[in-house]
C-alpha positions as semicolon CSV with decimal commas, in nm:
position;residue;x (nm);y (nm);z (nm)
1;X;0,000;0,000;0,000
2;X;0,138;0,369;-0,098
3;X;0,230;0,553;0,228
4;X;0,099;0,877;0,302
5;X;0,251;1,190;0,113
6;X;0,224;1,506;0,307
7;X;0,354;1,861;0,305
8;X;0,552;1,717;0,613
9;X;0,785;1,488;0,382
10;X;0,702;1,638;0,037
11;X;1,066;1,754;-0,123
12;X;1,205;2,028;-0,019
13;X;1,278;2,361;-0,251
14;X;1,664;2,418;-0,334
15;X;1,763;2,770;-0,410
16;X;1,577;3,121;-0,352
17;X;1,475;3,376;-0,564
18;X;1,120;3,564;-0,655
19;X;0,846;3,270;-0,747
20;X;0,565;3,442;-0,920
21;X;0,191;3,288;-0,900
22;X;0,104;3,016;-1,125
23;X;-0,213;3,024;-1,317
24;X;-0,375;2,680;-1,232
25;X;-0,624;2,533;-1,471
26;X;-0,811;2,215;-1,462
27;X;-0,927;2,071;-1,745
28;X;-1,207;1,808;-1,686
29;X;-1,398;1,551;-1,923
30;X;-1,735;1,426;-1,772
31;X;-1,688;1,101;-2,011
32;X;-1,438;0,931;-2,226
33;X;-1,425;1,007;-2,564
34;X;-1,497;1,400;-2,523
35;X;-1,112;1,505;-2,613
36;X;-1,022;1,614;-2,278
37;X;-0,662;1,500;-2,281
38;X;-0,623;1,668;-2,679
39;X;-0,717;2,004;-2,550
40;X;-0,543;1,974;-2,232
41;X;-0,169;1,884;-2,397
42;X;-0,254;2,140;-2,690
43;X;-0,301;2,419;-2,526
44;X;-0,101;2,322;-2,308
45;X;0,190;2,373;-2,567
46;X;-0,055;2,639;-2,762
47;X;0,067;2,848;-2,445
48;X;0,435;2,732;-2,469
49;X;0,418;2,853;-2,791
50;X;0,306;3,201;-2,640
51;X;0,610;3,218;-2,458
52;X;0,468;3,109;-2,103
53;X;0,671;2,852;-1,893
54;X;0,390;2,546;-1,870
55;X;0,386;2,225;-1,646
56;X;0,129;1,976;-1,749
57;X;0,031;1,768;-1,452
58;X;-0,124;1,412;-1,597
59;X;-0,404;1,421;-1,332
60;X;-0,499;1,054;-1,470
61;X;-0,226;0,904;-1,204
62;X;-0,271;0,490;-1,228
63;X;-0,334;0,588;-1,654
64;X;-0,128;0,833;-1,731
65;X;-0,342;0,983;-2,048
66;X;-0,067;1,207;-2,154
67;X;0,208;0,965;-2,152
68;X;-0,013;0,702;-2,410
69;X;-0,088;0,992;-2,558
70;X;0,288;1,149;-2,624
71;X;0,418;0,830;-2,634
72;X;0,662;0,900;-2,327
73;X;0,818;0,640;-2,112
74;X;0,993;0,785;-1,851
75;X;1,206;0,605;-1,606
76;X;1,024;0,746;-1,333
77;X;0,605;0,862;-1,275
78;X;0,414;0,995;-1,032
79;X;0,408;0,640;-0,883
80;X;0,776;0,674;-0,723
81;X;0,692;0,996;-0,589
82;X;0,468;0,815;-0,404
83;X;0,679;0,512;-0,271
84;X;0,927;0,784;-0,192
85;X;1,205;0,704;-0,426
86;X;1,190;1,121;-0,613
87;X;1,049;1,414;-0,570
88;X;0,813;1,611;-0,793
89;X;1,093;1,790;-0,953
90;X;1,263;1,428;-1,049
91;X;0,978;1,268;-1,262
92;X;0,893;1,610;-1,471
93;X;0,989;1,543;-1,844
94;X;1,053;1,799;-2,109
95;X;0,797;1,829;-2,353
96;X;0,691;1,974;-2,700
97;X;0,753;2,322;-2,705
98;X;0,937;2,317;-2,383
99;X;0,644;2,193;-2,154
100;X;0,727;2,033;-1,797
101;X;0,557;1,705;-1,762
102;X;0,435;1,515;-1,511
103;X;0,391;1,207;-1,605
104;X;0,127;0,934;-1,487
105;X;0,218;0,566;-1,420
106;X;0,064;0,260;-1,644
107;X;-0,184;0,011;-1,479
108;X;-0,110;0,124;-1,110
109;X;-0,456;0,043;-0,941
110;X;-0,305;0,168;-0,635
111;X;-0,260;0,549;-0,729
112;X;-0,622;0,489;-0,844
113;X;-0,705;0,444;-0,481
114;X;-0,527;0,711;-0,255
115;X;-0,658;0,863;0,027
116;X;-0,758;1,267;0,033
117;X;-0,399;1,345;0,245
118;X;-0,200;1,161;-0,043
119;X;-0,386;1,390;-0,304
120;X;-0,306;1,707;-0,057
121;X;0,050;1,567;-0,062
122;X;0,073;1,580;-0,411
123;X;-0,081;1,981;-0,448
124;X;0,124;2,094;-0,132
125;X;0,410;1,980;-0,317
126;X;0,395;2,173;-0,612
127;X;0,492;2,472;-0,333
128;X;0,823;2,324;-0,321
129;X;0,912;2,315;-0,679
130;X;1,169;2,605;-0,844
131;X;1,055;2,580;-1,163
132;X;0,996;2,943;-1,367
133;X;0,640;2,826;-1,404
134;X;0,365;3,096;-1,497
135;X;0,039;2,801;-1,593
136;X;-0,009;2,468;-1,431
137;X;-0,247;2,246;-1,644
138;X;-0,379;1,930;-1,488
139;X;-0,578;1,699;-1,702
140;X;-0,747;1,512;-1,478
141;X;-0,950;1,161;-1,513
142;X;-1,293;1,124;-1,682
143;X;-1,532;1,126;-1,376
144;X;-1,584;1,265;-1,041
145;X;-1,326;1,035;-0,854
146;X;-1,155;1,127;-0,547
147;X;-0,862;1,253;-0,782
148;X;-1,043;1,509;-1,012
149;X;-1,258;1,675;-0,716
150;X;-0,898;1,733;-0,520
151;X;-0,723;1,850;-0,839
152;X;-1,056;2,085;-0,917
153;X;-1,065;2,256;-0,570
154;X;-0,700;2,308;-0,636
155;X;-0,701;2,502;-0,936
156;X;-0,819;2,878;-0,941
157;X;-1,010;2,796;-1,299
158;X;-1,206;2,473;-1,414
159;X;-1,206;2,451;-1,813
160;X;-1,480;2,153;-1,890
161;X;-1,480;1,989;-2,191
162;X;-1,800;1,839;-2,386
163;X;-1,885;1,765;-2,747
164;X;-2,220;1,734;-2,925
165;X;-2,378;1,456;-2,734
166;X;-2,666;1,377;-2,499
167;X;-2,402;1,174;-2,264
168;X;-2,146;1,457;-2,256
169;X;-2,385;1,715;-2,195
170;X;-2,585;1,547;-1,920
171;X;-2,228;1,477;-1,758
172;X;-2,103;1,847;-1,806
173;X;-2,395;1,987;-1,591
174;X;-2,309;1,657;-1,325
175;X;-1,981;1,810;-1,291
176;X;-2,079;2,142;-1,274
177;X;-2,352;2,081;-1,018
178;X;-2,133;1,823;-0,795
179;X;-1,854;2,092;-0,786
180;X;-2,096;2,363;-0,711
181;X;-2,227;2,220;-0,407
182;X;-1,930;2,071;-0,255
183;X;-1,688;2,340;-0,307
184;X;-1,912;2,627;-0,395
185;X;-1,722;2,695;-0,730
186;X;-1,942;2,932;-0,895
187;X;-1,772;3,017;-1,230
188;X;-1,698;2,763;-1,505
189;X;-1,520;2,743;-1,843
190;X;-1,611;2,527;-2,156
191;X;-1,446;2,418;-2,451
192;X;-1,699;2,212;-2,686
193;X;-1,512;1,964;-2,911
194;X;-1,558;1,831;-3,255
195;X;-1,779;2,082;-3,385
196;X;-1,863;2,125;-3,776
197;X;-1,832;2,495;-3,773
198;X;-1,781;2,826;-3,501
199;X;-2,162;2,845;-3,491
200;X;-2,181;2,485;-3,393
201;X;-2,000;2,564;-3,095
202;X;-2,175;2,850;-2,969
203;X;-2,505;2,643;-3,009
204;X;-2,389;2,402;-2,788
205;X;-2,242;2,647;-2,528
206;X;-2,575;2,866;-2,539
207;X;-2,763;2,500;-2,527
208;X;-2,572;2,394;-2,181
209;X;-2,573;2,764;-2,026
210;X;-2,970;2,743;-2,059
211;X;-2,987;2,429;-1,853
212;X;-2,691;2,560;-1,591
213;X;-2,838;2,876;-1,546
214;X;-3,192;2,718;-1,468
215;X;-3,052;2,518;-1,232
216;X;-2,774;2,646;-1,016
217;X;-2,631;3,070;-0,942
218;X;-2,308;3,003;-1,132
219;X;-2,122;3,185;-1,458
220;X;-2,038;2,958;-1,737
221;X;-1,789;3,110;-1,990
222;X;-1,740;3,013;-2,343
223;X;-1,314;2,923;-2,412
224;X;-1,360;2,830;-2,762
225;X;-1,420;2,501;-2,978
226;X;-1,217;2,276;-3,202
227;X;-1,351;2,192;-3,528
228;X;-1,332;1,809;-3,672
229;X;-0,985;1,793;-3,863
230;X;-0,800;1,507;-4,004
231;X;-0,455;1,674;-3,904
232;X;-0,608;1,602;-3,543
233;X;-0,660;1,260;-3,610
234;X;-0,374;1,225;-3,763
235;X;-0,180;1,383;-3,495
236;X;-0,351;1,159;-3,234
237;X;-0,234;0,841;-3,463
238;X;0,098;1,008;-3,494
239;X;0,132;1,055;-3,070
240;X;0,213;1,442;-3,097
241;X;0,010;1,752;-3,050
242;X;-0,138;1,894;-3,330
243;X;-0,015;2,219;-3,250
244;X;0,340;2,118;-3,282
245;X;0,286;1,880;-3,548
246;X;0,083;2,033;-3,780
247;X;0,054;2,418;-3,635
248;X;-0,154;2,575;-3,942
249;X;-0,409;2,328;-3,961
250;X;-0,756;2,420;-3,853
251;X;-0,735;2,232;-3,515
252;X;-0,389;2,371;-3,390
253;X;-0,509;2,727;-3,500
254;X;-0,857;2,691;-3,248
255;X;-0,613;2,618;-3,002
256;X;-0,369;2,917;-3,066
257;X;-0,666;3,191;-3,021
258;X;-0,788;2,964;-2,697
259;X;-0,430;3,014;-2,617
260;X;-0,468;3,389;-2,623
261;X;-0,846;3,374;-2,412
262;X;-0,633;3,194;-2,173
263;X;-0,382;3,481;-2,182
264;X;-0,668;3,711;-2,059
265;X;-0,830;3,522;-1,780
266;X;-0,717;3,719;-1,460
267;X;-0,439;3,597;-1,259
268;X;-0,455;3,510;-0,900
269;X;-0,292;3,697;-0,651
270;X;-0,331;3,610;-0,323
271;X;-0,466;3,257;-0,213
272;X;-0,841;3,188;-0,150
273;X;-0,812;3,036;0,172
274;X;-0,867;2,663;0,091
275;X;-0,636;2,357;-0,055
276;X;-0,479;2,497;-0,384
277;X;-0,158;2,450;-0,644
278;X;0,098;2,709;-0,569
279;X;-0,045;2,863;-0,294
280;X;0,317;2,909;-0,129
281;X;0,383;3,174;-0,442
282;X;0,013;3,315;-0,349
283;X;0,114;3,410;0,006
284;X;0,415;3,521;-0,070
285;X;0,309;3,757;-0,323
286;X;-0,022;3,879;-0,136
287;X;0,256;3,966;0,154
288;X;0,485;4,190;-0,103
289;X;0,189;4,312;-0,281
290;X;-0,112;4,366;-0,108
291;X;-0,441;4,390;-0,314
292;X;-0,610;4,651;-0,266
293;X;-0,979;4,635;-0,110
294;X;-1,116;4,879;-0,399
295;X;-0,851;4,828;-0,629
């Protein structure tokens, strides 16, 4: 059985120096098949591309979605973190466009199975890390496990994905709703995949929003859509993003102005006073930099 992994014995930060806050994004699937781990690496290195320093976090830890799908095998995962043979800062992996990695393990029905300290373990940890990081994203397991409601609360924006189906849809408000009243996150993002044209995606978006906003107090913000595109496919086949791979096809250009929404978004500054990615940098900077109350 995997030991506990808490801030107590998490590894420890080598070095000093100004740490600015990280944006921290979550990017969450209701159900397999909805893209969740495409958008998540490509915009992931949409943003590299941008010129931001990016760690990827795969959030699908016994899986590891990002590893099949980048075809990496790294010596070591997440798993040894956990057993307590490396750190966090030992298992990251250079990526396309310069991403950090952090990669998942393969079949480890153990990791699927840790307890709600190991998961604070793992986000306290990311305090202790010296990496010039400006965006964490986490792509994080289909579902509502114990994994992708830690990893939600955690990040200061949740970007859900859906495509044009009943299914995906009916999960999408699920997530929304289950997130809503546990953690009282009341501001969403949403991506829609697969879509035959711009207008296609805003149908969908305007579709969901209807049903969210008769339901539950929350703001749900459009983020964009990707269109249907061989290059995708092909890219998928091929085990690269289609942003590196093929950066002027249709696909990798919906993910270069998503890029740029992203870019808007604003940044946090000072922590919200619950479990979160980062928050060491938060503090740190609320302490130099006060916000102001009318500011």
């Amino acid at each position: 059985m995997l030991p506990n992994y808490s801030e107590s014995n998490a590894p420890q930060r080598v070095g000093g120096g100004e740490r600015k806050p990280v944006q921290t994004i979550s990017v969450l699937g209701a159900k397999g098949g909805d893209g969740k781990s495409s958008i998540a690496v490509n915009l992931a290195v949409a943003l590299a591309k941008q010129h931001h320093k990016v760690i990827l976090l795969d959030g699908n830890l016994s899986m590891g979605d990002v590893r099949s799908m980048l075809d990496l095998r790294p010596a070591h995962d997440v798993s040894h973190i956990f057993d307590g043979h490396r750190g966090l800062q030992d298992v990251m992996l250079n990526g396309p466009a310069g991403i950090k990695i952090v990669p998942g393990s393969t079949a480890n029905h153990e990791l699927a199975q840790l307890s709600q300290i190991q998961h604070i373990g793992l986000i306290n940890s990311f305090s202790e890390l010296d990496e010039d990081a400006d965006i964490l994203i986490v792509d994080n397991d289909s579902g509502l496990s114990q994994s992708v409601l830690s990893f939600a609360q955690a990040s200061r924006e949740n970007l859900i994905v859906v495509c044009d189906e009943p299914a995906s849809l009916n999960h999408a408000l699920a997530t929304i709703k289950v997130l809503n009243e546990q953690f009282r996150s009341d501001h969403f993002r949403l991506v829609v995949n697969k879509v035959d044209s711009s207008q296609h995606g805003l149908d969908i978006f305007k579709r969901l929003s209807k049903r969210v906003n008769s339901q539950m107090d929350i703001v749900l913000d459009y983020c964009g859509s990707v269109p249907f595109d061989p290059q995708m496919k092909k890219s998928i086949s091929e085990r690269r993003a289609v942003v590196d791979a093929y950066p002027r096809s249709k696909s990798a250009l919906s993910f270069t102005k998503m890029a740029s929404r992203v870019e808007c978004w604003p940044r946090p500054l000072e922590p919200e006073g619950h479990l979160e990615f980062f928050v060491e940098r938060l503090v740190t900077n609320h302490a130099q930099y006060p916000v102001r109350e009318h500011e």
